[in-house]
TORZALUM-101295 format. One line per field, with one value per residue (C-alpha): residue number from 1; y, x, z. Coordinates in pm, whole numbers, plus 50000, padded with zeros to 5 digits. Layout:
BEGIN
pos NUM|...
y Y|...
x X|...
z Z|...
END
This chain:
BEGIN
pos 1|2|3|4|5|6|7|8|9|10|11|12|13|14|15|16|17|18|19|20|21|22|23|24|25|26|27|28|29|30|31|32|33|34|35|36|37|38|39|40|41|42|43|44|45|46|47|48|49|50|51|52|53|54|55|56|57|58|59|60|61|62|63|64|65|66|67|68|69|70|71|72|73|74|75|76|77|78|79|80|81|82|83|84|85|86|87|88|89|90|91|92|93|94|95|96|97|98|99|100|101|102|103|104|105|106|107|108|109|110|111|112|113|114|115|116|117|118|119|120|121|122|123|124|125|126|127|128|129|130|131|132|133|134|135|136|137|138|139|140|141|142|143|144|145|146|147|148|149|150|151|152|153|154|155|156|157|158|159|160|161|162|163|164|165|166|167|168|169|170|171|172|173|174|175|176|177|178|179|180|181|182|183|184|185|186|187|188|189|190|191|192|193|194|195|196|197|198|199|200|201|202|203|204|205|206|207|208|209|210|211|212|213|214|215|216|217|218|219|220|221|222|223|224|225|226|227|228|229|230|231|232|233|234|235|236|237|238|239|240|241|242|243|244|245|246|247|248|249|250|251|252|253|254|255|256|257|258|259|260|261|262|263|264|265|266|267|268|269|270|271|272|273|274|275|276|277|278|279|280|281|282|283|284|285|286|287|288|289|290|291|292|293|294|295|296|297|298|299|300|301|302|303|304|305|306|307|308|309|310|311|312|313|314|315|316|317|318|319|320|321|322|323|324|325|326|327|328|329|330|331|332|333|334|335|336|337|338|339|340|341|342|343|344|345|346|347|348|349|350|351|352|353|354|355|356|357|358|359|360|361|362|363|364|365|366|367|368|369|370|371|372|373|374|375|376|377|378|379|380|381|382|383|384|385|386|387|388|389|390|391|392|393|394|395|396|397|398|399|400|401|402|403|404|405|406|407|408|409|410|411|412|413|414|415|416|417|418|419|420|421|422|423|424|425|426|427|428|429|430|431|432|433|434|435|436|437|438|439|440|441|442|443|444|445|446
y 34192|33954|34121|33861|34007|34298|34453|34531|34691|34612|34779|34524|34613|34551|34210|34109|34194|33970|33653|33670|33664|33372|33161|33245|33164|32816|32746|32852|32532|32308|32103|32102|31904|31968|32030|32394|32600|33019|33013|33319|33405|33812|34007|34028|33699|33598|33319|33323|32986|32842|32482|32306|31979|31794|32005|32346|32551|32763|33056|33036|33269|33227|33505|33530|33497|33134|33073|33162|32805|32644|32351|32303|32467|32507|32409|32404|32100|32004|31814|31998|31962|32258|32329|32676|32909|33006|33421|33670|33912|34240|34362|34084|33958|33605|33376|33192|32991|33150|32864|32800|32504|32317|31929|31774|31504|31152|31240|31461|31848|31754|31440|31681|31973|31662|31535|31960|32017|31709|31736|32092|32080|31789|31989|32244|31932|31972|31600|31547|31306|31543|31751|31489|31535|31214|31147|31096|30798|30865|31191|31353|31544|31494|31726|31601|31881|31725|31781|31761|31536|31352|30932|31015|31208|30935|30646|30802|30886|30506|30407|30591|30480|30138|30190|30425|30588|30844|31003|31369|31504|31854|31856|32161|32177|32273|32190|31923|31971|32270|32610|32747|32482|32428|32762|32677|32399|32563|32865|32561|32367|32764|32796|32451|32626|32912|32773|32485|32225|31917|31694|31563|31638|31425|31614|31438|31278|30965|30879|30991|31157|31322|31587|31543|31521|31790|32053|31822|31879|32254|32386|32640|32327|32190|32494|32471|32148|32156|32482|32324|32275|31982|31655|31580|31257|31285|31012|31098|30887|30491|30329|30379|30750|30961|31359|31580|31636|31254|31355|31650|31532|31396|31045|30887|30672|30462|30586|30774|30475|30373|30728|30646|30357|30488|30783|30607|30239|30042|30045|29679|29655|29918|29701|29383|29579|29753|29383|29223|29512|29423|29064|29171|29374|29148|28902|29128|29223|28901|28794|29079|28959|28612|28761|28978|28720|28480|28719|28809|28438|28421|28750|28560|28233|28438|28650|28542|28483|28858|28824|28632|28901|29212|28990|28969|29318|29398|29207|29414|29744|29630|29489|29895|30052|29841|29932|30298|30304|30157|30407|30709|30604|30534|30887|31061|30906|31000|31340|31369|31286|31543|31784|31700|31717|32037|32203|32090|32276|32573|32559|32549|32801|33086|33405|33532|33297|33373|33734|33726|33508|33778|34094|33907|33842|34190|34306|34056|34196|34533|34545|34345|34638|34901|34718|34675|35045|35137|34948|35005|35427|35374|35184|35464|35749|35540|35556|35881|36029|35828|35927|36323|36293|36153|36436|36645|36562|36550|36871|37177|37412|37226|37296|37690|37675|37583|37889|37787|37936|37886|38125|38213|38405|38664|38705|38360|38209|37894|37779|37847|37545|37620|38013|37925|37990|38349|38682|38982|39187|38960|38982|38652|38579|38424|38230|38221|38004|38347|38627|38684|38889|39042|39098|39165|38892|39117|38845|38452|38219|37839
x 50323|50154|49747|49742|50000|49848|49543|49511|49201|49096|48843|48600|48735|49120|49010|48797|49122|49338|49086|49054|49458|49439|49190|49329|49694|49563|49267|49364|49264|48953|48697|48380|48062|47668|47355|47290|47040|46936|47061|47054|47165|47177|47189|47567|47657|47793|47638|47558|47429|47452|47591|47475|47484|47295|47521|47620|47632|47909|47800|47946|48016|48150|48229|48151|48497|48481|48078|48145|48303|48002|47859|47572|47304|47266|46942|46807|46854|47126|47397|47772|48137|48298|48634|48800|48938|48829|48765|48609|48320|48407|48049|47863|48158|48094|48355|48281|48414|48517|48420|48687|48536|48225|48063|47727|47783|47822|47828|48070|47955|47971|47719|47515|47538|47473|47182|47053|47056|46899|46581|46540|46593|46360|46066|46091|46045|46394|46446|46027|46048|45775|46095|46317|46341|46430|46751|46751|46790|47069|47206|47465|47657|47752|47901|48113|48179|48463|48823|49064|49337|49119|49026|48652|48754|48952|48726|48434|48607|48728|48371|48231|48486|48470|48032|47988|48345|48189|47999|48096|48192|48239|48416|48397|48718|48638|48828|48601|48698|48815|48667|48477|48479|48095|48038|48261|48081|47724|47872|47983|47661|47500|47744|47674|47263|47331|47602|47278|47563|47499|47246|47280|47524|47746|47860|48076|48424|48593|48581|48715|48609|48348|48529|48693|48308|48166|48178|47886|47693|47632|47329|47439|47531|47179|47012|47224|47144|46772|46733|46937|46752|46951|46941|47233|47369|47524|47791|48048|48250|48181|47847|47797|47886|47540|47574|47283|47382|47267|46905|46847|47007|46782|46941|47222|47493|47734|48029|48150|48193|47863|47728|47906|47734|47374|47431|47379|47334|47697|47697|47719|47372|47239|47372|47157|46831|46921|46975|46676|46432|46570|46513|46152|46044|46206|46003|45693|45720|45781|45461|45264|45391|45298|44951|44899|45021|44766|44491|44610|44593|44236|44162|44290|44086|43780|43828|43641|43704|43727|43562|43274|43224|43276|42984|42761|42790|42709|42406|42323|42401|42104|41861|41920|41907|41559|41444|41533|41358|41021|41080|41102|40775|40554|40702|40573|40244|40187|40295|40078|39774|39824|39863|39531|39368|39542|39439|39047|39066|39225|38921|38693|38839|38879|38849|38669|38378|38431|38433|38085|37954|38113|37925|37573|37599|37687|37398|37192|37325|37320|36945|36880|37038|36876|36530|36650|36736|36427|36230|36442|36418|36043|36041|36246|36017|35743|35899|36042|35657|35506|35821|35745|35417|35469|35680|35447|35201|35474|35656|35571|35530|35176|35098|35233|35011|34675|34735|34986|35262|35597|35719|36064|36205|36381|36660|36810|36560|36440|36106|35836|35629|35548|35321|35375|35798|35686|35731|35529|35689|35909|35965|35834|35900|35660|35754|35423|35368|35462|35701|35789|35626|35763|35534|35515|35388|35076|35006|34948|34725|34837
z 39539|39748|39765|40061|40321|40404|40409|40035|39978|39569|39297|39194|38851|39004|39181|38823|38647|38864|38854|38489|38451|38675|38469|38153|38219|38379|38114|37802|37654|37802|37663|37820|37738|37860|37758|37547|37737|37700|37324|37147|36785|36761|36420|36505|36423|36713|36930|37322|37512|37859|37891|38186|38370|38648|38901|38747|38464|38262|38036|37715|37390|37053|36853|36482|36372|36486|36462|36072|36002|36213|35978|36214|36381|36796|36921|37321|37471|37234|37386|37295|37345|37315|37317|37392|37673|38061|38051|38287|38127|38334|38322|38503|38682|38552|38406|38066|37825|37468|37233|36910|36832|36892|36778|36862|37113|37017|36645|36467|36383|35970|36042|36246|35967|35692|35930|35965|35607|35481|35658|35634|35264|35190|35418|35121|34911|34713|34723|34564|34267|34134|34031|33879|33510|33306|33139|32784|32593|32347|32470|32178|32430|32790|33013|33338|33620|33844|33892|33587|33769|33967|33932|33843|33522|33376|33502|33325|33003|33038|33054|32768|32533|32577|32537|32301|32154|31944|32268|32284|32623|32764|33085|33301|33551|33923|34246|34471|34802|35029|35097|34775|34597|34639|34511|34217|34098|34161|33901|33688|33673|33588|33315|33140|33150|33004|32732|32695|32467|32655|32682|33061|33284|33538|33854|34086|34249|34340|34695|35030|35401|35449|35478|35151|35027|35191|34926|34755|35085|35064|35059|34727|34533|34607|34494|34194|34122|34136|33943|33663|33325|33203|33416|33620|33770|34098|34072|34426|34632|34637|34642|35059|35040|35013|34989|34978|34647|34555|34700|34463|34163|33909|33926|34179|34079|34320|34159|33837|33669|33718|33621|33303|33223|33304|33101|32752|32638|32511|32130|32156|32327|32111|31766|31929|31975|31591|31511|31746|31568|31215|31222|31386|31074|30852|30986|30997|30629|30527|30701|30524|30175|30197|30318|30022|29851|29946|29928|29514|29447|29569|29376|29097|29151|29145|28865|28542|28162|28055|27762|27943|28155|27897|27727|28049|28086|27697|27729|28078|27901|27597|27881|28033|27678|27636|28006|27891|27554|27721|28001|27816|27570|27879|28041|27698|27713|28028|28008|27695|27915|28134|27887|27696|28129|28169|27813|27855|28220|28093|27809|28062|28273|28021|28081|27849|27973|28298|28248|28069|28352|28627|28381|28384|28769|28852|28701|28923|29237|29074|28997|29358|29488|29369|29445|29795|29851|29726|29955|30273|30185|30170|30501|30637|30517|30673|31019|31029|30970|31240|31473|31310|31425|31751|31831|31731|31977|32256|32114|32382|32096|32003|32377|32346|31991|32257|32467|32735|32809|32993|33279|33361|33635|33487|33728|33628|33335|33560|33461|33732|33859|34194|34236|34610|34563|34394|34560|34465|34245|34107|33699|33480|33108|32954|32636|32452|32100|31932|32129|32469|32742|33073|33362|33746|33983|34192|34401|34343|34509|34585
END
């Protein structure tokens, strides 16, 4: 039917229908480049961006079946090429392009993922040589994670016999390329932890893409890597190829081969520093002989006659025994002095003597004493008359004993000084030198 011939009248849903049947039988494969604008990344996992140029701008989609196997991450302002198919989104009547595949443009989506990784990973400080634990100098054991029928297997096996043939080596089969094998070797490198045989461990391939490589750029093998306990050498592709496995290994080498040879010293250089260090401490004990050799023969030079000197020394042990001997008689005669000094004190000092001497002056102070208290209880009798009869005179009985007398009031017993302050009829006591009276004031004159 042509919708042109006649007047057709369409749905907007009909007329959507027929445009998007139109782009996607002629567009079913474009590529498309521009600038990434509006990005957004929902918890669905698929991805949603506009790509725009100086003139116009496309919306664009790619769903997470696709944005699954996306090595890199979209950022705004990125430039993109995209490559995919010309659709219409019903809703908003807007055409778009579903995106199969992506790159960054002007480099390739694996140098951009590479690029992505590298310097998000070293911001965490993966890559520090803080973390980079030494190899060892004569490891017993090494263990080599690579493929079984690959070049790198054989060249490093090649390499180790021809250095040190009785090296032991524990090889851990893994694929190196294609979809899980990163995974495969991070469980590998875990295993060779846990089972804790080897001394340092070799991870690694011979050369090729970067495809071909890019199992040794995923971010689980890094992880893997730097958690491991036992040092690893990173030893994939040739000597320009650089994974981000190199960065968080504890050492790099160019190539297996080389990893090889920095993994332990070649017996023949270790039998020249054996040999080099033999001839050193031959040399050094030699040295040390003829020293103490030297030094006996001077010994010897100066070492007397013996029976000279058992004679010298005889003659010192008499001029001791003499020294001694006058020693010990000048000690005694000195002690003896003392003891005659000490004996005449104690004579002096004896208690008897002093006891008769302490008797006679106690009866000194005894008959002082008793002539003292005498005297002082005469003194005393002396004062306490004269004191006796001063009270006497001052007593107010002597007065009562003249014919006074003191008068109370008889309501509360205060003595009466003033005849003015009494009031007829008022009772008095009067304390005379004998008795008490009671009597009524008549009348009082001033």
């Amino acid at each position: 039917m042509d919708i042109f011939s006649e007047k057709t009248i369409l749905t907007v849903s009909r007329l959507t229908a027929l445009i998007r049947g139109v782009l996607e039988d002629n567009f079913d494969h474009v590529w498309v480049e521009g600038e990434v604008s509006n990005l957004s990344l929902p918890s669905s996992g698929h991805i949603y961006f506009t790509l725009k140029d100086s003139g116009a701008q496309v919306r664009c989609v790619m769903f997470k079946s696709a944005a699954k196997n996306l090595k890199f991450r979209l950022s705004d302002g990125m430039g993109l090429i995209v490559r995919g198919r010309i659709s219409v989104y019903d809703q908003r009547g807007e055409y778009q392009i579903i995106c199969e595949y992506m790159e960054p443009a002007g480099i390739g989506a694996l140098q951009m993922a590479f690029v992505q990784l590298k310097e998000r990973l070293a911001r965490e400080g993966l890559f520090d040589e803080a973390h980079k634990r030494p190899m060892p100098r004569f490891p017993k054991r090494v263990g080599v994670v690579t493929s079984p029928t690959g070049a790198a297997i054989h060249d490093i096996l090649n390499v180790l016999k021809r250095r040190f043939a009785s090296l032991e080596v524990l090889l851990y089969p893994v694929r190196v390329q294609g979809d899980g094998a990163a995974s495969e070797i991070a469980a590998a490198i875990a295993d060779m932890n846990r089972l804790d045989e080897v001394d340092v461990l070799i991870v690694g391939r011979g050369g090729g893409s970067l495809e071909d490589l890019w199992a040794f750029n995923e971010e689980i093998l890094a992880r893997a890597v730097r958690r491991s306990r036992i040092p690893i050498i990173s030893a994939v592709g040739h000597e320009t190829d650089w994974t981000i496995c190199d960065f968080a290994a504890d050492l790099r080498a160019p190539t297996p081969s080389a990893a090889a040879e920095l993994v332990t010293a070649s017996a023949e250089e270790l039998r020249g520093q054996v040999e080099s260090l033999a001839h050193r401490l031959r040399l050094g004990i030699e040295s040390y002989l003829a020293g103490r050799e030297s030094r006996l023969g001077m010994l010897r030079q100066a070492l007397h006659d013996p029976t000279t000197l058992v004679g010298h020394l005889a003659q010192r042990v008499d001029d001791l025994a003499e020294r001694l001997a006058l020693g010990l008689e000048n000690d005694l005669i000195r002690r003896r002095e003392r003891f005659n000094r000490l004996e005449q004190s104690l004579s002096f000092n004896n208690p008897i003597h002093l006891i008769a001497d302490g008797r006679q002056g106690l009866q000194r102070l005894e008959s002082d004493c008793n002539r003292l208290m005498q005297s002082k209880l005469e003194a005393l009798r002396l004062a306490f008359g004269e004191q006796a009869a001063r009270l006497e005179v001052l007593s107010p009985l002597s007065t009562l004993a003249r014919g006074y007398a003191i008068a109370l009031r008889d309501k509360d017993g205060t003595v009466v000084t003033d005849a003015a302050r009494l009031a007829v009829g008022e009772l008095l006591q009067l304390n005379l030198h004998r008795g008490t009276a009671t009597c009524r004031v008549e009348g009082w004159k001033s």
